[in-house]
One Martini backbone bead per residue (centre of mass of N, CA, C, O) as a GRO file, in nm:
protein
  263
    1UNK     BB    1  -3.139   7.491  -0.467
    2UNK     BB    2  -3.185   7.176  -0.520
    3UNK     BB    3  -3.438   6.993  -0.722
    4UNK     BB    4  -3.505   6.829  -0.457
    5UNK     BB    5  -3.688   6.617  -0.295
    6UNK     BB    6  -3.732   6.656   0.081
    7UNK     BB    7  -3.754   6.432   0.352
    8UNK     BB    8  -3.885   6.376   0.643
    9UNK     BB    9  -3.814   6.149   0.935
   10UNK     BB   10  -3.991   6.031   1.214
   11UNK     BB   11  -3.977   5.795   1.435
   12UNK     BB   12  -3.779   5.775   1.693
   13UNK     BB   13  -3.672   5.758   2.015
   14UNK     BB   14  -3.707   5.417   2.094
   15UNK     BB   15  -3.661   5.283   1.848
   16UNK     BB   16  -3.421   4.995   1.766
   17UNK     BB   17  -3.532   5.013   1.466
   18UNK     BB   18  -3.527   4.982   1.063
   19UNK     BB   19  -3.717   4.900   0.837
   20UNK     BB   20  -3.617   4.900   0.467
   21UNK     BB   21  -3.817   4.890   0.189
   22UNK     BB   22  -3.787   4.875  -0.154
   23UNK     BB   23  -3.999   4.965  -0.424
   24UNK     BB   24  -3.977   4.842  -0.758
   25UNK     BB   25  -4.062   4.762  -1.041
   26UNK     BB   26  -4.404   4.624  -1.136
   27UNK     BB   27  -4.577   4.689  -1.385
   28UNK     BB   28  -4.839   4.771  -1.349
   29UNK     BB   29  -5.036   4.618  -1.629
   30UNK     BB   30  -4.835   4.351  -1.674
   31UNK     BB   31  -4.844   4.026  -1.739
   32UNK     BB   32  -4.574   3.996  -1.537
   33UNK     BB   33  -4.660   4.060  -1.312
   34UNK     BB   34  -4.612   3.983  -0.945
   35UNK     BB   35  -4.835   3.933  -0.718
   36UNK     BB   36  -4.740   3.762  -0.524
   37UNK     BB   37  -4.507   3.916  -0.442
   38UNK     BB   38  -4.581   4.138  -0.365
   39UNK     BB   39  -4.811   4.055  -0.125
   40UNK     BB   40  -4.525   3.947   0.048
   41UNK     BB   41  -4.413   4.241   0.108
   42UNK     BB   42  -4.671   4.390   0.216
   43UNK     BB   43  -4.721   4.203   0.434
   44UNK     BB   44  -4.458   4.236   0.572
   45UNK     BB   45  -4.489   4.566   0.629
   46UNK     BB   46  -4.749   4.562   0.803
   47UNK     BB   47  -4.683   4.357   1.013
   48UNK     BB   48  -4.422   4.560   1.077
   49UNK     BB   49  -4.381   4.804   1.290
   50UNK     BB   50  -4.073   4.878   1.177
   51UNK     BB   51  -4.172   4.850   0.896
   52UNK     BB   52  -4.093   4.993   0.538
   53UNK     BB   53  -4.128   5.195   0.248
   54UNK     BB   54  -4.040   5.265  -0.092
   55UNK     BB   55  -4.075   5.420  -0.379
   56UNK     BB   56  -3.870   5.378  -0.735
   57UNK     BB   57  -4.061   5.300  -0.928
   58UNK     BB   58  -4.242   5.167  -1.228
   59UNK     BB   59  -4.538   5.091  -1.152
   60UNK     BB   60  -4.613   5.142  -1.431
   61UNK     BB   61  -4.616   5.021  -1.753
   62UNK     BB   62  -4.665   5.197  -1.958
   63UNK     BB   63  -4.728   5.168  -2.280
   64UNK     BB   64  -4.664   5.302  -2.616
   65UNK     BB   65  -4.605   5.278  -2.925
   66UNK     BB   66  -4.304   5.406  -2.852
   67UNK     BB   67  -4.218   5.211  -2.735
   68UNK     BB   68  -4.044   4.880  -2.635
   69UNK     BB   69  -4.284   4.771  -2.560
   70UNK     BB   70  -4.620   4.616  -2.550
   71UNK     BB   71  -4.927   4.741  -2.608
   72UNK     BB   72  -5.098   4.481  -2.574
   73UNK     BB   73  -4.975   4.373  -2.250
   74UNK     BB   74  -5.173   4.549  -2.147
   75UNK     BB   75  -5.363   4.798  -1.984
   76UNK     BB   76  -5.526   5.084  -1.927
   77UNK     BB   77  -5.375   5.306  -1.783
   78UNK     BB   78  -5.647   5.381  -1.581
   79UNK     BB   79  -5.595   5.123  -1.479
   80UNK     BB   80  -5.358   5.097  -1.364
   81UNK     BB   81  -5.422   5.330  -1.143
   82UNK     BB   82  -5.650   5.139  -0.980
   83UNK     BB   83  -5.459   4.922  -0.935
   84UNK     BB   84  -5.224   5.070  -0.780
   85UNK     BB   85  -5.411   5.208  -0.528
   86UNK     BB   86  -5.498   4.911  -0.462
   87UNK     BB   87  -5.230   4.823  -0.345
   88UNK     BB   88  -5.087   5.021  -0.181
   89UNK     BB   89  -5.334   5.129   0.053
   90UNK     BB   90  -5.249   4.977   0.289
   91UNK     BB   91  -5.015   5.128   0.303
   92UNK     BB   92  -5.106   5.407   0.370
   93UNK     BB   93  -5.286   5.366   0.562
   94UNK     BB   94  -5.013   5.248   0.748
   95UNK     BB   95  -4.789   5.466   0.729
   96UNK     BB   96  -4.559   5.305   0.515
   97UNK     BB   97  -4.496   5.540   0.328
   98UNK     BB   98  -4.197   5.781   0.260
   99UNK     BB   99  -4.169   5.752  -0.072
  100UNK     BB  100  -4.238   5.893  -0.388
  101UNK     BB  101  -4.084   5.774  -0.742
  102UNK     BB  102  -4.050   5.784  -1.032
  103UNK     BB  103  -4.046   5.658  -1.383
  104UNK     BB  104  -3.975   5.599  -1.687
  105UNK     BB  105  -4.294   5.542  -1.729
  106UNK     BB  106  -4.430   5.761  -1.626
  107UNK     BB  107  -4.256   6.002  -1.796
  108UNK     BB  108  -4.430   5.920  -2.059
  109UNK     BB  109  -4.665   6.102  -1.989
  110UNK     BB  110  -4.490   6.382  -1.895
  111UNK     BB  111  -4.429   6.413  -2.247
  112UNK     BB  112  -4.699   6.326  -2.402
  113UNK     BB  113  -4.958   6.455  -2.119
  114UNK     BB  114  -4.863   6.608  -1.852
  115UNK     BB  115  -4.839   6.349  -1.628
  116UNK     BB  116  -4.843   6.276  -1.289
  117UNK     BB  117  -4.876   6.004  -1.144
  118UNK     BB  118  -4.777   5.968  -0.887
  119UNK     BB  119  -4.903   6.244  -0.788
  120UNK     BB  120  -5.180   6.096  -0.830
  121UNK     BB  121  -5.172   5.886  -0.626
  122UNK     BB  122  -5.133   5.984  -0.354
  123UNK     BB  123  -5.337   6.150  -0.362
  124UNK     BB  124  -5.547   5.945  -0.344
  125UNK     BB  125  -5.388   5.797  -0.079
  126UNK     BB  126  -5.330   6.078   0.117
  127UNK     BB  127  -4.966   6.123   0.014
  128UNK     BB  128  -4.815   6.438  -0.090
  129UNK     BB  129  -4.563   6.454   0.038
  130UNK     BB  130  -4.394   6.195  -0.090
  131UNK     BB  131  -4.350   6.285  -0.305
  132UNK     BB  132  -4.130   6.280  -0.634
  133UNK     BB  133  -4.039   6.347  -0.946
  134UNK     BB  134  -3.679   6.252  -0.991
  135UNK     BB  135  -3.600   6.321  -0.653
  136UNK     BB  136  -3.459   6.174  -0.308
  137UNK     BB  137  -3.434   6.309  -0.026
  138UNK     BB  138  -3.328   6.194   0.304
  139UNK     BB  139  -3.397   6.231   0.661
  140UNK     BB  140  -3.368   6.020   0.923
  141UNK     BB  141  -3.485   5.916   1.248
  142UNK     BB  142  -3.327   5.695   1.480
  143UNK     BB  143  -3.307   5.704   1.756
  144UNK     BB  144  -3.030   5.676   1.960
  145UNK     BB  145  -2.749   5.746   2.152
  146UNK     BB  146  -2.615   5.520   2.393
  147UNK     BB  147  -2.352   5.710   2.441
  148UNK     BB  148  -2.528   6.005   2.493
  149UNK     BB  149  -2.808   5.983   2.471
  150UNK     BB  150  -3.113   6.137   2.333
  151UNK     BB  151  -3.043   6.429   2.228
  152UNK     BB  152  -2.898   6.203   2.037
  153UNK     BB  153  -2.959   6.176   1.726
  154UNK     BB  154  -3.014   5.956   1.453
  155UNK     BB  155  -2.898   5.999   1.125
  156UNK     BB  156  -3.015   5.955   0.819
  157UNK     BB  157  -2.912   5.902   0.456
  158UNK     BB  158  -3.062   5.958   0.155
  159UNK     BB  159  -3.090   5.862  -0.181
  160UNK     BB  160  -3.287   5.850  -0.473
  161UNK     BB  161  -3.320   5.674  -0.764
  162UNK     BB  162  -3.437   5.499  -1.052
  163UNK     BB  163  -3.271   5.542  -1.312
  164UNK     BB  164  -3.015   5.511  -1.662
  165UNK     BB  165  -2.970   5.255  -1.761
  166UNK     BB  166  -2.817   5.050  -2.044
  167UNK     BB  167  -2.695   4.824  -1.889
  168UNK     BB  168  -2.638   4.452  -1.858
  169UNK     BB  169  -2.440   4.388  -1.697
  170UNK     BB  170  -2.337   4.394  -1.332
  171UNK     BB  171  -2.144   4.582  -1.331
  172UNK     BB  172  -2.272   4.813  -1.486
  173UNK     BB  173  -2.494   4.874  -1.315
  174UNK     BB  174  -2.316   4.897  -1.013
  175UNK     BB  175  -2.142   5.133  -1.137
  176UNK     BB  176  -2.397   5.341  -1.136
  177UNK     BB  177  -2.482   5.336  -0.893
  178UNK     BB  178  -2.192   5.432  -0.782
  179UNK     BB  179  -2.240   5.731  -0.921
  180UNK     BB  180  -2.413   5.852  -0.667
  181UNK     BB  181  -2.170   5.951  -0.517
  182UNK     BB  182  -2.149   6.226  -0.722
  183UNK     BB  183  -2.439   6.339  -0.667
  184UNK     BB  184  -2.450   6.290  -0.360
  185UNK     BB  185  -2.426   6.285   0.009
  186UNK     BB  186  -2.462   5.980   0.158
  187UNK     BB  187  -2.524   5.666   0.333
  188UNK     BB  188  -2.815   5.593   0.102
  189UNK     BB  189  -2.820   5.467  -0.231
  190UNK     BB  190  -3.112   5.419  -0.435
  191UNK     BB  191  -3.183   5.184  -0.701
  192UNK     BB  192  -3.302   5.133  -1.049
  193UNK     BB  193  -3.424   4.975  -1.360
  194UNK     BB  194  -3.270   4.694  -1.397
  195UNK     BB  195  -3.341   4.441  -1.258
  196UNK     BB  196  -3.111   4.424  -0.985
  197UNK     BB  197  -3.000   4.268  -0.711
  198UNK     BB  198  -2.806   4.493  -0.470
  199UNK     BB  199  -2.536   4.476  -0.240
  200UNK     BB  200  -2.304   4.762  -0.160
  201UNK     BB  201  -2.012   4.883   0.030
  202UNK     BB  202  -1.868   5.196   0.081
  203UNK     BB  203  -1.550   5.400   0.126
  204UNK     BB  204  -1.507   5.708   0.270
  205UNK     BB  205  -1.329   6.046   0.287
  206UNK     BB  206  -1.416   6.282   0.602
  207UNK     BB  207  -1.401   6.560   0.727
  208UNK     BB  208  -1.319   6.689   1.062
  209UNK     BB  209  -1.340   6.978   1.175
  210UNK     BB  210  -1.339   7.004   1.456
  211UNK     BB  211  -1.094   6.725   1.478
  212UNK     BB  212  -0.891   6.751   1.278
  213UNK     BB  213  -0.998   6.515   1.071
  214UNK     BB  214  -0.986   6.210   0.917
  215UNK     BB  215  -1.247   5.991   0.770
  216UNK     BB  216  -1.442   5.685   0.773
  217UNK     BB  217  -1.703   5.629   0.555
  218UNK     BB  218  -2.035   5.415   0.526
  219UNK     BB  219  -2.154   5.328   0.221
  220UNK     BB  220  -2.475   5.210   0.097
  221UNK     BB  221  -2.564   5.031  -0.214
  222UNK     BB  222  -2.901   4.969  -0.375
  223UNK     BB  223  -3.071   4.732  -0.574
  224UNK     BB  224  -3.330   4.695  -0.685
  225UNK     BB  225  -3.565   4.497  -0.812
  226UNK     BB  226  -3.831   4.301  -0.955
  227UNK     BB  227  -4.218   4.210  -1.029
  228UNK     BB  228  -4.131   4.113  -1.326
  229UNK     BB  229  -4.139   3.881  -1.543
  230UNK     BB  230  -3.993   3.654  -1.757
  231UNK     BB  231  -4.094   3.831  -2.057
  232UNK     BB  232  -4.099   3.910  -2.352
  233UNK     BB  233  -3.884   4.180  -2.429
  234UNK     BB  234  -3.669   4.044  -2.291
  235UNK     BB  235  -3.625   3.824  -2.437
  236UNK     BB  236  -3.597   3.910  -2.693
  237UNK     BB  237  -3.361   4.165  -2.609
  238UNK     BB  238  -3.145   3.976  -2.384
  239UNK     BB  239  -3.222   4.003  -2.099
  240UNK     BB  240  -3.169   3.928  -1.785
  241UNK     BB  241  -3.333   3.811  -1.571
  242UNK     BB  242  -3.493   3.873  -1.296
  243UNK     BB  243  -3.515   4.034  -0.959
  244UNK     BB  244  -3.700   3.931  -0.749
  245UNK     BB  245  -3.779   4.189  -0.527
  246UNK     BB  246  -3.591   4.281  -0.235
  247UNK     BB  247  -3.436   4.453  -0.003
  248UNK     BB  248  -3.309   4.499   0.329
  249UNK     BB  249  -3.284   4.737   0.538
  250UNK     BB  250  -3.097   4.839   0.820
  251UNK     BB  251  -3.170   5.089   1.097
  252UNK     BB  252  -2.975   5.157   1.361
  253UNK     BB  253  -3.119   5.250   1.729
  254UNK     BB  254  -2.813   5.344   1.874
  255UNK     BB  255  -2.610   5.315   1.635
  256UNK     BB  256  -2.472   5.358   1.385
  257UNK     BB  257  -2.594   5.159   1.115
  258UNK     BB  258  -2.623   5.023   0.804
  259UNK     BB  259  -2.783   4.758   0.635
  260UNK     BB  260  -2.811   4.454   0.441
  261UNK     BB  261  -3.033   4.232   0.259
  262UNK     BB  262  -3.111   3.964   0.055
  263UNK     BB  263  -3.434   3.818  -0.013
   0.00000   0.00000   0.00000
C-alpha cells in the first residue's frame, strides 16, 4: 500500500452539498501573515454549517538560519506553535477540520530537529486523526443519488499535496499542479505553496468495465492562495505578489458534480 495517509469523511446523506475551503501558506509567525483575512475566512467556514476546511501545509513561518527568509522577521518557532493552535482552535472546535497536510516549512524542523510540527498541533487541538505528514487522500460521502435512492451514496475523491515547484510563471505553477494526476487519480486536485489562486478542470478518458465502454471523467484541479502580505524575500526574490484567500470547492449533494470559485 502507498505511504499516503488516508482520511474517510461522512457528511451524512440529507446535506444538499459541502462545501470545502482549503487553507495553506499562513506563515503565522511572520510579519506578513495577514490575520485578517485569515479571520474572514474563518469566520466564514465555523458560521456555515455546510462548510469545511482542510490544511495544506506551511501553517508555520519557521524559517532558521539555512532557510531563504529572514530569521530575524519572524517569532519563535515555539510560540509560532501556539499562536498556530490558538488561530486554528475555534476550527476544530467546531469539527470543521477535515485533514490536515504539513508544508515544506514545517518539512524544516523534521529534518533539523526530527520534530513534526503539523502532528504536534493536531494532537494539541484534539484532531489527531487528520494529521498526514506528506500526503492525503481523501473519500467524502456527500448526500445521495437522487435518481438512485439513498442507498446510492456520492463518494467524491481528493488527493492534496503541499506543493514543490520552483516555477515563478502562472502557467508552470498551473503545469505542477496538473502533474498530480500521474501520481493518484482522484476527482479533486489540492496543491498549494506557490501562493498562486486558480482554478481549472481537466477531462480524462476512464473505462467503464462493466459497461465495456470508455467514459470522459471530469477532474479538477485546485491552487490555494496564501495568507501572507507581498514583502520581504518575495520582494527581494522578485517573485509575483501573493494571492490572498483560498478558492472555495463545492460538492453537490444530489448528483456527482464539483465545481470551485475563486475568491
Amino acid at each position: 500500500m502507498p505511504k499516503v495517509t488516508v482520511i474517510h469523511k461522512d457528511f451524512g446523506a440529507d446535506v444538499p452539498y459541502i462545501r470545502i475551503i482549503p487553507l495553506a501558506d499562513l506563515h503565522v509567525g511572520s510579519t506578513g501573515f495577514n490575520e485578517n483575512k485569515f479571520l474572514w475566512y474563518r469566520g466564514k467556514i465555523i458560521n456555515d454549517p455546510y462548510t469545511f476546511c482542510v490544511i495544506n501545509g506551511d501553517v508555520l513561518e519557521f524559517v532558521t538560519k539555512s532557510s531563504k527568509g529572514d530569521v530575524f522577521d519572524s517569532i519563535r518557532p515555539r510560540e509560532q506553535r501556539k499562536l498556530a493552535v490558538k488561530y486554528l482552535k475555534p476550527l476544530a472546535d467546531e469539527g470543521k477540520i477535515i485533514a490536515y497536510l504539513d508544508g515544506n516549512h514545517e518539512d524544516r524542523a523534521k529534518r533539523e530537529n526530527d520534530e513534526y510540527i503539523g502532528e504536534e498541533i493536531c494532537a494539541n487541538l484534539g484532531i489527531p486523526s487528520v494529521y498526514g505528514e506528506d500526503g492525503i487522500y481523501l473519500f467524502m460521502s456527500v448526500g445521495y443519488d437522487s435518481s438512485e435512492g439513498k442507498k446510492n451514496r456520492i463518494v467524491y475523491t481528493a488527493y492534496m499535496l503541499h506543493g514543490w515547484t520552483g516555477a515563478r510563471t502562472v502557467g508552470g505553477k498551473f503545469t505542477n499542479l496538473a502533474s498530480m494526476q500521474g501520481i493518484a487519480f482522484a476527482d479533486l486536485y489540492i496543491g498549494s505553496h506557490v501562493h498562486q489562486m486558480g482554478v481549472f478542470p481537466l477531462e480524462t478518458i476512464v473505462p467503464n468495465v462493466i459497461k465495456k465502454k470508455a467514459q470522459w471523467h471530469r477532474q479538477l484541479f485546485v491552487s490555494t492562495g496564501a495568507f501572507m502580505d507581498y514583502s520581504g524575500y518575495a520582494i527581494r526574490g522578485g517573485y509575483r505578489p501573493t494571492s490572498l484567500g483560498s478558492p472555495m470547492i463545492e460538492l453537490d449533494g444530489r448528483v456527482k458534480n464539483i465545481q470551485a470559485v475563486v475568491g
